[in-house]
N, C-alpha and C positions, 0 to 999 in steps of 0.2 A: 348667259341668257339675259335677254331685258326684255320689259314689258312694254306694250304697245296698246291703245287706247283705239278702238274700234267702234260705229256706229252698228250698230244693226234693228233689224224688222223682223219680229216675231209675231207670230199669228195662225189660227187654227185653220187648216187645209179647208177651202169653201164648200159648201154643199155635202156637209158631212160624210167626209170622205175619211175624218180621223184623221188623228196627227197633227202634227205643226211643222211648220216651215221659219228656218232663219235666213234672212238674208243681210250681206253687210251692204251697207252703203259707200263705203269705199271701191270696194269691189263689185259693182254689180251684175255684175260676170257668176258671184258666185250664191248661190243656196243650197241646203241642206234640209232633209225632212227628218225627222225623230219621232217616235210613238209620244212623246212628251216635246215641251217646249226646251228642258235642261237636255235632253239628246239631241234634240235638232241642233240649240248652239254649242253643245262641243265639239259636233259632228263640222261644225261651220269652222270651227277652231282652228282645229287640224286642213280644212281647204285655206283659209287665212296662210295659215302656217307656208302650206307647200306653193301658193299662189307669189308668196313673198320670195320664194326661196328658190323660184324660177323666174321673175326677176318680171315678172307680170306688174302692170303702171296702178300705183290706185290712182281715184280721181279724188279733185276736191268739191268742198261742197256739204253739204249735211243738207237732212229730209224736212222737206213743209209738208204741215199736214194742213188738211183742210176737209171740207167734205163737200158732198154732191148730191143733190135732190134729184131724183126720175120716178117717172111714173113706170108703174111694174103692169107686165098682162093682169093682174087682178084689175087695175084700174085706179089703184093707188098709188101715192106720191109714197117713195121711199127715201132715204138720206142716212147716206155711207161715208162712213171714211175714206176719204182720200190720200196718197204721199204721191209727192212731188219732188224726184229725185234730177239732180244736175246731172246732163249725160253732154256727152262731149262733142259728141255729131251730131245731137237733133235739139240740143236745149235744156229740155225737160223731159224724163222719162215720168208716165203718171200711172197711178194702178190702184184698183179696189180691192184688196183683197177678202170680202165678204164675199162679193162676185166674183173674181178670177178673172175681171179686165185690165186694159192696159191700152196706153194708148202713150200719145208723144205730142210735143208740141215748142218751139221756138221762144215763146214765153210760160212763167207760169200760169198766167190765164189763160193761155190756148192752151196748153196742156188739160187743165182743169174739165176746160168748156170741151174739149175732144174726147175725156175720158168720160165724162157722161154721156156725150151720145152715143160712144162704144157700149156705155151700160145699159142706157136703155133698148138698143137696140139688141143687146143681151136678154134683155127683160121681156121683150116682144115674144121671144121664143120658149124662154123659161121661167120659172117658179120663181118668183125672190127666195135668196137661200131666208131660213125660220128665224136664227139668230143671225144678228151682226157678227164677224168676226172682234175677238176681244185682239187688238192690236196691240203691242206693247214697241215701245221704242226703248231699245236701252245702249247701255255703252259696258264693252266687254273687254277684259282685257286678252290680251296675245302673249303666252311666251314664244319671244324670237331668239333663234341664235344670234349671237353676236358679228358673226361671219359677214351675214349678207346684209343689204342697204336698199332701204326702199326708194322703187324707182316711182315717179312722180309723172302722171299723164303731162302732155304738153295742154296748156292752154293759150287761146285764142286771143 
């Protein structure tokens, strides 16, 4: 076995729904949810694991963070964390996850400026969730069998 150094995005399900959610940034094909955030990423481990070992492309790249001001139906200005993940066919993939938006965008400022409008038009309809999602980035590691070889998206 040998270990393998992975990005991932942990954070509390929006809208208290409970739980947390891991996703890697290599893969972002894949997530995992867990009653805790140490369940969600072992549970992520093991999709890593089999993602690899089916010969699935990661991409490269690592997450910008940044954040995003809208104004919510209360009528107040809110400001959220943002991640700005490299996607292979559109750019930048961008997402709140305080709110559970997402949008896309060819640069990271269109990304950015696309995910806000997603959010607030999010916000036109609903509640700002009470708390911000506490967002954590970290870097995990993978045991891999020795067998298999990681395949590497094409880039442009």
């Amino acid at each position: 076995m040998r270990e393998r150094t992975y990005t991932t995005v942990v954070y509390p399900l929006p809208y208290g729904n409970g739980g947390y959610r891991a996703e890697c940034v290599q893969y972002p094909q894949l997530a995992s949810d867990g009653a805790t955030a140490a369940a969600a990423i072992k549970s992520l481990k093991a999709e890593i694991v089999n993602a690899v070992q089916s010969g699935l492309s990661e991409v490269a790249g690592d997450v910008i963070t940044t954040a995003i001001t809208v104004r919510g139906n209360d009528g107040a200005q809110h400001t959220y964390l943002a991640l700005l993940l490299p996607d292979e066919q559109h750019g930048y993939a961008s997402y709140c996850p305080a709110v559970g938006t997402a949008s896309m965008g060819d640069t990271p400022d269109e990304a950015r400026a696309m995910l806000a409008e997603a959010t607030a038009l999010h916000l036109e309809e609903m509640a700002p969730p009470r708390d911000t999602a506490d967002v954590r980035i970290e870097r995990i590691s993978v045991a891999l069998p020795d067998s298999v070889s990681i395949q590497h998206a094409a880039t442009a």
